[in-house]
C-alpha positions, 0 to 999 in steps of 0.5 A, a space after each residue: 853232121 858226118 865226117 868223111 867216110 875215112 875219119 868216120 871208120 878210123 874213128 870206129 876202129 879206134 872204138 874197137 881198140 879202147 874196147 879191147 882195152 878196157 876189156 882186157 884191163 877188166 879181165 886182168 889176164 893176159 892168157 885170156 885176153 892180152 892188152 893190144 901193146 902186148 901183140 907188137 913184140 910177137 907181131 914184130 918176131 913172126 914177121 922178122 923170122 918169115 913166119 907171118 908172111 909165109 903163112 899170111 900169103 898161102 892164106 891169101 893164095 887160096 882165098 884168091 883162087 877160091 874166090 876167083 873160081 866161085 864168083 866166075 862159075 856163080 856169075 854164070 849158074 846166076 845168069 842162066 837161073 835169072 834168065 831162063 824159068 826152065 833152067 831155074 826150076 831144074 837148079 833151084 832145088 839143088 841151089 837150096 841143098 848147097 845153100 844149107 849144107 853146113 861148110 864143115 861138111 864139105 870140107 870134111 867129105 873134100 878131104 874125105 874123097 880128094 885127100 888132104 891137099 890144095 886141090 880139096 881145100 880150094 874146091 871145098 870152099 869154093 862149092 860152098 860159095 858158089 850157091 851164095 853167089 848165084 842166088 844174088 847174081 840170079 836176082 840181079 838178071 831177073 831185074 834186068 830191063 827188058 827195055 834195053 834187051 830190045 834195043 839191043 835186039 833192034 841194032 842186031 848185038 851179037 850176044 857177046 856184045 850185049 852181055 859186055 855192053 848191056 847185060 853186065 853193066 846191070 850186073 855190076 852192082 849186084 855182082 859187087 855186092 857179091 864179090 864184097 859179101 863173098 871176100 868176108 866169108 871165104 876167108 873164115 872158111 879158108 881158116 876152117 880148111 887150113 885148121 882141119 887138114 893144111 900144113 900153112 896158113 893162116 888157120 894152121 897156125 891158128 890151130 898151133 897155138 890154140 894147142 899151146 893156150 897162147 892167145 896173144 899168137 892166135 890174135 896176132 896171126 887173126 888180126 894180122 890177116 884182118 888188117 889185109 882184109 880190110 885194106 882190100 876193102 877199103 882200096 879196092 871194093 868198096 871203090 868199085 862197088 861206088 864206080 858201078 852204082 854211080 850210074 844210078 845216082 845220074 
């Protein structure tokens, strides 16, 4: 028998946390491996001092932007490959290229060709999610029933009126299921950017103290960012991702 979901992931983080525990009790090193009680006074000091707020929101900033730009450009690139074999054939090959370019590639030529400021940070990681989101989105418009196309043909839809009402509503799960895979790696990427060339940011301040061998303030500013992460999870998508498959379950 299964508890609700909510008791049953408290439950497995609370698991995670008396792993660290027992870890960092074999380890017997706080500068390889702190006790979680070890975290708070630095946590409490950063965020007293403006520090962890200052750099938790120019990484959410940037995660929000990239995200924003990659899941609109990918909807569309998806759309038109899915819904069209001349177009796939042309993109496809391009979409293979982008889909193995390691990121640490992009982001070095990004900054390499645009200099080191926001606007090669954000396009480095949104061109390396862009191929990503396509590909799922290209699958979903594959799968799209013909069935309701032609009833939309017959009562004579304007074409903004079938992508509202009958194309993205069959999108919905699979642009879901997108935007949810999408979150968890740009944010890793984000990190990568700001620990190679930003002076703010979660990864910055990552790269600071991975200088200094302090283990307990990588930890606190990674876990900080991870708590926010997951309440974005829980209270926003996967609440949509439940609403947009409800359909299916009628």
């Amino acid at each position: 028998m299964t508890g609700p979901p909510a008791a049953t992931s408290a439950l497995s983080l609370v698991g995670l946390l008396v792993l660290w525990i027992v870890a960092a009790a074999l380890t017997a090193d706080p500068q390889i491996l702190p006790q979680p009680r070890a975290l708070v006074q630095p946590f409490l000091r950063e965020t007293s001092s403006g520090e962890l707020p200052y750099h938790l929101g120019a990484t959410l900033w940037r995660v929000a932007w990239a995200l924003a730009l990659a899941m609109g450009l990918g909807i569309a690139l998806g759309l038109v490959m899915g819904r069209s074999d001349r177009v796939n054939r042309w993109l496809d090959p391009w979409l293979v290229v982008f889909l193995n370019l390691p990121a640490l590639v992009l982001i070095v030529l990004c900054y390499l060709w645009i200099g080191l400021n926001e606007t090669a940070a954000i396009l480095a990681v949104t061109l390396n999610k862009i191929p990503n989101v396509a590909t799922v989105v290209r699958e979903g418009a594959r799968a799209l029933d013909p069935n309701l196309d032609a009833m939309a043909r017959v009562y004579r839809m304007s074409a903004l009126s079938r992508l509202r009402h009958v194309t993205l509503p069959q999108l919905a799960p699979f642009i879901t299921g997108a935007a949810r895979a999408g979150i968890a790696v740009i944010w890793k990427i984000v990190l990568v950017v700001e620990f190679l060339g930003r002076s703010s940011g979660v990864g910055f301040q990552i790269h600071l103290y991975f200088q200094l061998f302090d283990v307990a303030m990588v930890l606190v500013y990674a876990l900080s960012f991870i708590a926010v992460m997951l309440v974005v999870e829980w209270l926003v998508l996967q609440p949509r991702e439940r609403r947009v498959r409800r359909w299916r379950q009628a």
